[in-house]
C-alpha positions as CSV (number, residue, x, y, z in Angstrom):
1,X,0.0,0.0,0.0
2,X,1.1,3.2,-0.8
3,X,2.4,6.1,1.8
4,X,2.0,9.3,1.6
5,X,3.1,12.2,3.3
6,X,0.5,14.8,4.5
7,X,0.5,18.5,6.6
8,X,-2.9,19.2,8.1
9,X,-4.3,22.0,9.8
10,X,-5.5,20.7,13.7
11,X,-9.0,22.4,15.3
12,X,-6.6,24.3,17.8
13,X,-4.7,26.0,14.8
14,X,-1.5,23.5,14.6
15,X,0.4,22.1,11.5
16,X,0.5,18.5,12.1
17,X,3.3,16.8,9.7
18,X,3.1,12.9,9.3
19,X,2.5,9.9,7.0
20,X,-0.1,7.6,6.4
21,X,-1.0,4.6,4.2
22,X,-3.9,4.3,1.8
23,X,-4.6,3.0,-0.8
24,X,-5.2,7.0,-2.8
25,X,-4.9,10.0,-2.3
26,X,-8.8,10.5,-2.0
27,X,-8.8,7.9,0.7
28,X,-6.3,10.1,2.4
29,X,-8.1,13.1,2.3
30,X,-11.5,11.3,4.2
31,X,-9.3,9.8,6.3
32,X,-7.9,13.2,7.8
33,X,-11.5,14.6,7.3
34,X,-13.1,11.9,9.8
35,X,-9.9,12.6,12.3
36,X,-10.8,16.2,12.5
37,X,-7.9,17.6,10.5
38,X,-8.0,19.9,7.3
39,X,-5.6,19.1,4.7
40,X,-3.0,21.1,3.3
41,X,-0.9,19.0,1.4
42,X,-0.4,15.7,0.7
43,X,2.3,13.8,-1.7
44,X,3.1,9.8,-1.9
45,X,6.7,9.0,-1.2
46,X,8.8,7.2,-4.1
47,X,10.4,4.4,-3.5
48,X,13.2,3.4,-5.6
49,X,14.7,0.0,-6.0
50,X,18.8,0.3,-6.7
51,X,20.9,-2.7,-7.8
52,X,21.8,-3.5,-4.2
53,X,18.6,-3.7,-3.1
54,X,17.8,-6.3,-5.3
55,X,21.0,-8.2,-4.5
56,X,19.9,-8.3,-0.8
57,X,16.8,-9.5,-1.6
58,X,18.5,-12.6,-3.1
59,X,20.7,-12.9,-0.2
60,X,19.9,-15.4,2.8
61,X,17.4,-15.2,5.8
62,X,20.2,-15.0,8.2
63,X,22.3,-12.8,6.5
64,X,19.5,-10.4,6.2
65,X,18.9,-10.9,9.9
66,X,22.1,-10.1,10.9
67,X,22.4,-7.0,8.4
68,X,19.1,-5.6,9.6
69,X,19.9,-5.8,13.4
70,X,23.3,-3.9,12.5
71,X,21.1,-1.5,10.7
72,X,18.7,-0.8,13.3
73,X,20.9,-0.4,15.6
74,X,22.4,2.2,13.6
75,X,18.9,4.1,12.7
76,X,18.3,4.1,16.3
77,X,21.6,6.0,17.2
78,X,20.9,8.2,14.2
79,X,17.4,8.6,15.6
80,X,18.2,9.7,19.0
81,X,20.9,12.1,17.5
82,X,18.3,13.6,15.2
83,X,15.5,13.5,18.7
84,X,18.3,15.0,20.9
85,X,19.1,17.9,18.4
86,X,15.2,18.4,18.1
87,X,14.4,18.9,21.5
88,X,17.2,21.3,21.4
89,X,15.6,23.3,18.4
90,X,12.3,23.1,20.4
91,X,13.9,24.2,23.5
92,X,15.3,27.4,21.5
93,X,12.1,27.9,19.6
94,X,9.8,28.6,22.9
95,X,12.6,30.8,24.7
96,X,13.0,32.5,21.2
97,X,10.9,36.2,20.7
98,X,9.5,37.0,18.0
99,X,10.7,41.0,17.8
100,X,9.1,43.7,15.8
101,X,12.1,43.9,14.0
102,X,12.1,40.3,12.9
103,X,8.7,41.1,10.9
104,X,10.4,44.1,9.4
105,X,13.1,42.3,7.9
106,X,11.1,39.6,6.9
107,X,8.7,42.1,4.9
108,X,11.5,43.8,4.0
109,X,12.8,41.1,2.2
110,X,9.6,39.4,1.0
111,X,8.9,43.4,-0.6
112,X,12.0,43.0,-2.3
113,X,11.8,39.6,-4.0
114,X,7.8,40.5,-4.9
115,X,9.6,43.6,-6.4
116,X,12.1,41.5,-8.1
117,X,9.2,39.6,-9.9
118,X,9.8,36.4,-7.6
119,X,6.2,34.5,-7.2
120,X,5.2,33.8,-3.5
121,X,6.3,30.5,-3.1
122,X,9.9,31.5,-4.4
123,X,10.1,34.4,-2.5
124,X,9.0,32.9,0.7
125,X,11.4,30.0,0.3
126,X,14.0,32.0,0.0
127,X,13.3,34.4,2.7
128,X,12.8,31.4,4.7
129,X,16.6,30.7,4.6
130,X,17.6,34.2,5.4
131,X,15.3,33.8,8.7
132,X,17.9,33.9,11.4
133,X,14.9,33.5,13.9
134,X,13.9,29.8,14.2
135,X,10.4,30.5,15.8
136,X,9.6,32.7,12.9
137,X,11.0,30.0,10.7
138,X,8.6,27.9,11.4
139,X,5.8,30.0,11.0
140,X,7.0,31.2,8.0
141,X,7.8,27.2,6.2
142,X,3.6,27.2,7.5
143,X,2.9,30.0,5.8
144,X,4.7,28.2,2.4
145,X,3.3,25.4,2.9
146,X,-0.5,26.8,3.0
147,X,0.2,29.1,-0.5
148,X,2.0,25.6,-1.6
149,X,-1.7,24.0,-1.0
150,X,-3.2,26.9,-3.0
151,X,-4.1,29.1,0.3
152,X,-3.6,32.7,0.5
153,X,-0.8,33.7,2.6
154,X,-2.8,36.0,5.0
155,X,-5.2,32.8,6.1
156,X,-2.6,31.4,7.8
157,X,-1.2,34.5,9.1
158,X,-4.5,34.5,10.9
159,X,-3.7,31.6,13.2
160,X,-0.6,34.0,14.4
161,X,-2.4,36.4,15.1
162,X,0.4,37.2,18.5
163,X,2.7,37.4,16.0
164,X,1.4,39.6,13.2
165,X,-0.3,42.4,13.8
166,X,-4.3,42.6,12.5
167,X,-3.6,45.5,10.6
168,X,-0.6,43.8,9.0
169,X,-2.3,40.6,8.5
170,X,-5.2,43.1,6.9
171,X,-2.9,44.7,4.3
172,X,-1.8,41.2,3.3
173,X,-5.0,40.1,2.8
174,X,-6.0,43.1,0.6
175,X,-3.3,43.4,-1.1
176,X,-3.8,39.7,-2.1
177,X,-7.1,39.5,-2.7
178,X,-6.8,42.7,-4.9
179,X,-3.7,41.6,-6.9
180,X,-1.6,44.3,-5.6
181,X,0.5,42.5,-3.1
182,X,3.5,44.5,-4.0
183,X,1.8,47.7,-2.9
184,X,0.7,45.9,0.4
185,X,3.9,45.1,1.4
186,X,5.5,48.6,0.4
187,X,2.1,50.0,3.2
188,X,3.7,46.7,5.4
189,X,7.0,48.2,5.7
190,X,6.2,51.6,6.4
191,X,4.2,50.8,8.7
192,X,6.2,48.5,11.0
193,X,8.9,51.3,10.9
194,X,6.6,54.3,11.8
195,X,5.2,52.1,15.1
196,X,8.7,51.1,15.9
197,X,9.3,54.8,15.6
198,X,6.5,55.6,18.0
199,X,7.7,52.9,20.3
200,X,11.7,54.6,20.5
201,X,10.3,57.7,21.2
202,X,8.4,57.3,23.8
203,X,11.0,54.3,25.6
204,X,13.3,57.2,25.1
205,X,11.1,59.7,27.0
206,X,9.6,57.5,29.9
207,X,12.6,54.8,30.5
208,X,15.4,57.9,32.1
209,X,12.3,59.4,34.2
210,X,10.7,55.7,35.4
211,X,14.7,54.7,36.2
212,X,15.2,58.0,38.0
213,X,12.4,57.5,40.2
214,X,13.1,54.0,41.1
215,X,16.4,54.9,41.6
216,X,15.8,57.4,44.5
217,X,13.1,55.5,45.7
218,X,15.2,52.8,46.1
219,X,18.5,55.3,47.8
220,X,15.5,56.1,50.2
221,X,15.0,53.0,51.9
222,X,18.1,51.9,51.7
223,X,19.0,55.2,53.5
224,X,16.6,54.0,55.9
225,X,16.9,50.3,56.0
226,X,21.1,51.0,56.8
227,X,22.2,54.1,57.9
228,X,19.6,55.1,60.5
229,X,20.6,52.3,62.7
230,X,24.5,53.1,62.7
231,X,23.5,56.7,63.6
232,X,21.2,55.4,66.3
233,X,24.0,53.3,67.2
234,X,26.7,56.1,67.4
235,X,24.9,58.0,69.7
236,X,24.2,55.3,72.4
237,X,27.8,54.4,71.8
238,X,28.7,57.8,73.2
239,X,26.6,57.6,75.7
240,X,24.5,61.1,74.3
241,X,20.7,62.0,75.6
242,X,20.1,63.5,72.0
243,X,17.6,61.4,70.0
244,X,17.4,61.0,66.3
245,X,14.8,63.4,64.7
246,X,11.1,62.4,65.2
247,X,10.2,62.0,61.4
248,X,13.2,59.6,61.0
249,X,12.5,57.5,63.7
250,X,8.7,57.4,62.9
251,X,9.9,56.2,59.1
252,X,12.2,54.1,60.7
253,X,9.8,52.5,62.4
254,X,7.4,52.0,59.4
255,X,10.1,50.1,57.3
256,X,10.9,48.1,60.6
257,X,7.1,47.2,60.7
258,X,7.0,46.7,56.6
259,X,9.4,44.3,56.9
260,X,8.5,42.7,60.0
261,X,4.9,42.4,58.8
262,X,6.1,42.1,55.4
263,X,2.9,39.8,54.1
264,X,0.3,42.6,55.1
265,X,1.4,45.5,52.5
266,X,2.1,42.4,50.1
267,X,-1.7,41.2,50.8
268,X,-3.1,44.7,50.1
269,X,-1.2,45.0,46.7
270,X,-2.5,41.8,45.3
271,X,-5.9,42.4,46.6
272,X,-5.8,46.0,45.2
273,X,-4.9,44.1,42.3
274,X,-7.0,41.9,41.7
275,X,-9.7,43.6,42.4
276,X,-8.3,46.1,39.7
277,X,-8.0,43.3,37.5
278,X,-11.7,41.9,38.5
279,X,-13.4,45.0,37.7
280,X,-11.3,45.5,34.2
281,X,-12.8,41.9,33.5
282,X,-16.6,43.5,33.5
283,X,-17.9,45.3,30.3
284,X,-19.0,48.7,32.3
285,X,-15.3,48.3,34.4
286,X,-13.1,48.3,31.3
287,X,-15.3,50.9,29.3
288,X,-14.7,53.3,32.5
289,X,-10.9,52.3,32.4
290,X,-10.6,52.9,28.7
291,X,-12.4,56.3,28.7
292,X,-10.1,57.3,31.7
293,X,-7.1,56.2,29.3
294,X,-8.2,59.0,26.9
295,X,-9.3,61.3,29.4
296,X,-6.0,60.8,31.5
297,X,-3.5,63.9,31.8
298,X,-0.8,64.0,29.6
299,X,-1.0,60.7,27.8
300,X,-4.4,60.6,27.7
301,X,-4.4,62.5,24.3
302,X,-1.7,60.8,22.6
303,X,-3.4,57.1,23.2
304,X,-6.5,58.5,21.5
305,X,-4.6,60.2,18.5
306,X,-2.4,56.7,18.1
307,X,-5.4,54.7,18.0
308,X,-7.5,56.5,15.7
309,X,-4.5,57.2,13.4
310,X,-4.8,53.3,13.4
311,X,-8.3,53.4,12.6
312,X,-8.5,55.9,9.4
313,X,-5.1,54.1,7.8
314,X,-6.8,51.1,7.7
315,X,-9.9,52.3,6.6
316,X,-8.2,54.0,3.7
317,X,-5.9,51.0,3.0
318,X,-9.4,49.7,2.3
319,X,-11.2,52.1,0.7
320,X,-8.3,52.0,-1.6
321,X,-9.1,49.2,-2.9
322,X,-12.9,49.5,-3.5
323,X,-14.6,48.7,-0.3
324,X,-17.4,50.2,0.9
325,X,-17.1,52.9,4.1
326,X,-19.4,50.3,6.1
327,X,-17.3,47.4,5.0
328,X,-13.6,49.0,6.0
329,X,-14.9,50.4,9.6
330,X,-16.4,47.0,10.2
331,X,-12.9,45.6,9.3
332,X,-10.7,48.6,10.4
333,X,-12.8,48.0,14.1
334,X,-10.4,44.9,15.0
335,X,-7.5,47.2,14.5
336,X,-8.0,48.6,18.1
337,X,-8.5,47.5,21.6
338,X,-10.1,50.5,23.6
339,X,-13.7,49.5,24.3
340,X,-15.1,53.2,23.4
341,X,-13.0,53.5,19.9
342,X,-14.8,50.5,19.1
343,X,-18.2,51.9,21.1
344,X,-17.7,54.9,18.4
345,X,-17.0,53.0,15.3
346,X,-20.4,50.8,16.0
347,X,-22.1,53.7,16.2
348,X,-20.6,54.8,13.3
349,X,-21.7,51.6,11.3
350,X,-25.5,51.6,12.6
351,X,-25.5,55.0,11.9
352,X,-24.9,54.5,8.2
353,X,-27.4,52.1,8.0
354,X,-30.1,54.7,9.3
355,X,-28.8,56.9,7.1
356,X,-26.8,59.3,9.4
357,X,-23.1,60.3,9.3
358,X,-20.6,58.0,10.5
359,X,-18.4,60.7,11.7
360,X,-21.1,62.0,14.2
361,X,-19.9,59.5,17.1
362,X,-16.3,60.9,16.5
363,X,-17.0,64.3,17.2
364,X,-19.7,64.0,19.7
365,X,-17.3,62.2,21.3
366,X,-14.8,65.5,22.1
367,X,-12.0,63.2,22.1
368,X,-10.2,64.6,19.3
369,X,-9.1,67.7,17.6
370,X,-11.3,69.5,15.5
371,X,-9.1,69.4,12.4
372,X,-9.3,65.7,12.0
373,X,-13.6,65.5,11.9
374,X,-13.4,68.9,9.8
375,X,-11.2,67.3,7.0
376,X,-13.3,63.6,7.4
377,X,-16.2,66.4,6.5
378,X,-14.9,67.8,3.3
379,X,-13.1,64.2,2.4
380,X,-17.7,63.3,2.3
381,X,-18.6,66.0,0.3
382,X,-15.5,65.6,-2.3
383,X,-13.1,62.8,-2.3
384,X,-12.5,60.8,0.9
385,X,-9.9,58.6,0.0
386,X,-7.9,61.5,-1.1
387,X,-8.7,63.2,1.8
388,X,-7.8,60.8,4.2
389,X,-4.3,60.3,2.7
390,X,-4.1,64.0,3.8
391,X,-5.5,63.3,6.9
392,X,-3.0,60.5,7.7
393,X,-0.1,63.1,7.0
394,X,-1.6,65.6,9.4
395,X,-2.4,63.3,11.8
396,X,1.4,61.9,11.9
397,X,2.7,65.3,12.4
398,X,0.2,65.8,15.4
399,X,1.1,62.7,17.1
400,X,5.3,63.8,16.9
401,X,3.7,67.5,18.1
402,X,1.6,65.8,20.9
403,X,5.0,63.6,21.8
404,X,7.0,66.6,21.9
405,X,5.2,67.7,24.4
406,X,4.4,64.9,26.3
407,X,8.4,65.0,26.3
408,X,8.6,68.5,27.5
409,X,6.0,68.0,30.2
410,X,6.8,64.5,31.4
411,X,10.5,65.4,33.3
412,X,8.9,68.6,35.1
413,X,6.4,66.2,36.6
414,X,9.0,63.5,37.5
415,X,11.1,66.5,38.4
416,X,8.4,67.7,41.6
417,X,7.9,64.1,42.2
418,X,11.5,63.3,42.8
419,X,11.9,66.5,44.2
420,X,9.6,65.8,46.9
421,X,11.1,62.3,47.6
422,X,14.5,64.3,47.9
423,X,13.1,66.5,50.7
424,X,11.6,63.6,52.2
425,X,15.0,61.6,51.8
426,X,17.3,64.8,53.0
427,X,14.9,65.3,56.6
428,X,14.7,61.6,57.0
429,X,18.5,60.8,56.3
430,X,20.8,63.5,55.5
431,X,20.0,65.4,58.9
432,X,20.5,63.0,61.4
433,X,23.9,62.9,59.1
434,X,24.9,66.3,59.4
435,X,23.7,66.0,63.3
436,X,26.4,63.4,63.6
437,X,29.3,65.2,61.9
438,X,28.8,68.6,63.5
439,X,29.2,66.6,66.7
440,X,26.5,68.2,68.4
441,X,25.7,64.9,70.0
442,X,29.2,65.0,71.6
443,X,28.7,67.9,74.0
444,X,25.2,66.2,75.4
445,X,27.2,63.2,75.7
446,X,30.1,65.4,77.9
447,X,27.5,67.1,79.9
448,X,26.6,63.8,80.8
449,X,29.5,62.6,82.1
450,X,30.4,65.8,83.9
């Protein structure tokens, strides 16, 4: 009976790689069909007969005894070579990440080859061997296989949806679908570098603020935790009646009592937490949470202008390519995860259907700037595709003008928090210090004696 060799797509989303016997290809397909499993591809393995071959087959029982025990012993070393080195590559894979930079080159490189007039299948292949990350070799040699089967490449982008972002996975499904892949990919690109843009930009102005704070929180209780006790112990030492400042000794006390009691400030963080986490997990608690997210000072207008910046360059990826406004919101709506963005766009979708405006929820909303609806306007009355490729420009420059001052604003607020944990720090530390050095301890601790 024949054997073929098949990859199939499990119910939980897994390429599953093996080989069967049947007696067809056909038979093989029902087969994997009754287990469950949806077939991608599936070739019969060739078996050639050499020379030698046939020799042994002439050759005695015995002697083909002995020669397959020798053999099998070797296939079994072989085998647990080729098991051990597996586990290995398995081990790697699930420690590996899968960085934003590592979908950038890839598209990089698959844009290139596509440019190059390469089909899919030859680009892919040979961007699979460039992969230097294994986990994203795999998913990619899934990918090949599927277009190899006659899929599109974005339906099994799908399943990774952790690894590829719905907006990516969206340009590579329209860009297939419409026969402009090329042009996808060139969107692809520019996207992934303007987020990783975004994402430097703002590491570069919260990581030195964040690290400062922690850093004099941290020289605090150390302070604390350390010195305080050698100063206390100095002046009994020298036998002195003065005492250590009231505020240090009451914070000294607190830490003492932190650490004593350690598991009671612990046990009111998780349950602050939790309960936090609880309330997030209802409908009306994360629509509150996500409207304070836009409402929030400082951030909260640069989280709204990100996500609908999102929102209208999907929409016009779409619209570029002949869908309808109600179709591209309804598929530009899983490009975002804040509850009331959503909220707005459904309203925006039922109110096209009742024959309203769709950009009523928007500005109702106050959320935004005014410039952004007012162009959406005029893009309704003339041409809103080209008006939105206007609107994406303006709206890039106001999210580096919002960051610039988000930049501007964010160290003076670090700046009186810090400050304030310095005064703490100086009246809690730094005096009981300068106490000891002036040596005005000594002279209670000589009136003593005398």
């Amino acid at each position: 009976m024949p054997t073929f060799v098949y990859r199939a797509l499990s119910p939980h989303g897994q390429i599953v790689k093996n080989t069967i016997e049947e007696a067809s290809k056909e038979s093989c397909i029902k087969k994997l069909k009754r287990n469950g499993l949806v077939p991608i591809s599936i070739n019969q393995t060739i078996t050639i007969t050499t020379k030698t071959e046939k020799k042994r087959k002439n050759k005695s029982a015995n002697q083909l005894m002995k020669e397959m025990g020798g053999t099998a012993r070797v296939e079994k070393k072989v085998q647990k070579k080729q098991s051990l080195v597996h586990q290995l590559d398995q081990a790697m894979m699930s420690t590996e990440k899968i960085t934003s930079r590592d979908i950038r080159i890839f598209t990089q490189n698959f844009y290139l080859l596509k440019k190059a007039s390469f089909n899919n299948i030859h680009a892919l292949s040979t961007v699979i061997q460039t992969t230097e990350n294994k986990k994203l070799k795999s998913i990619l040699e899934d990918v090949l296989a599927g277009v190899e089967a006659g899929e599109y490449m974005y339906a099994t982008m799908e399943h990774y949806s952790k690894v590829f972002p719905f907006i990516y996975i969206n340009m590579i499904k329209v860009g297939e679908l419409s026969g402009a892949l090329e042009k996808s990919l060139q969107q692809a690109v520019k996207y992934l570098d303007d987020s990783d843009a975004l994402t430097r930009k703002l590491k570069k102005a919260l990581v030195p603020n964040i690290v400062m704070f922690v850093g004099i929180m941290v020289l605090l209780f150390a302070g604390v935790i350390i010195g305080v006790p050698m100063l206390q112990g100095i002046f009994d030492q020298m036998g002195s009646a003065e005492e250590l400042p009231a505020v240090t000794m009451w914070f000294a006390g607190v830490v003492d009592k932190m650490i004593l009691y350690w598991y009671i400030p612990a046990g009111i963080v998780v349950s602050i937490v939790t309960a936090f986490v609880l309330w997030i997990g209802t409908p009306g608690g994360r629509y509150k949470w996500d409207f304070f997210k836009y409402r929030a000072p400082v951030f909260g207008k640069l989280m709204y202008i990100i996500d609908f910046s999102r929102l209208v360059k999907n929409m016009l990826l779409n619209l570029q390519n002949g869908i309808r406004i109600q179709d591209a919101l309804e598929v530009s709506r899983n490009v975002v995860k804040n509850t009331v963005m959503i909220s707005m766009i459904d309203s925006a979708i039922n109110n096209i259907f009742i024959g309203k405006s769709w950009i009523d929820p928007f500005e109702s909303a106050n959320l935004g700037g005014a410039m952004s609806i007012e162009m959406l306007k005029i893009g309704m009355q003339t041409d809103l595709t080209e008006m939105m490729e206007k609107l994406v420009i303006y709206m890039d420059i106001d999210i580096d003008n919002t960051l610039e001052k988000v930049v501007k604003v964010l160290p003076e607020i670090s700046y009186l928090i810090v400050g304030a944990v310095l005064i703490f720090f100086v009246i809690v530390v730094l005096v009981p210090c300068i106490q000891v050095y002036m040596g005005g301890f000594l002279f209670s601790a000589y009136a003593d004696l005398m």
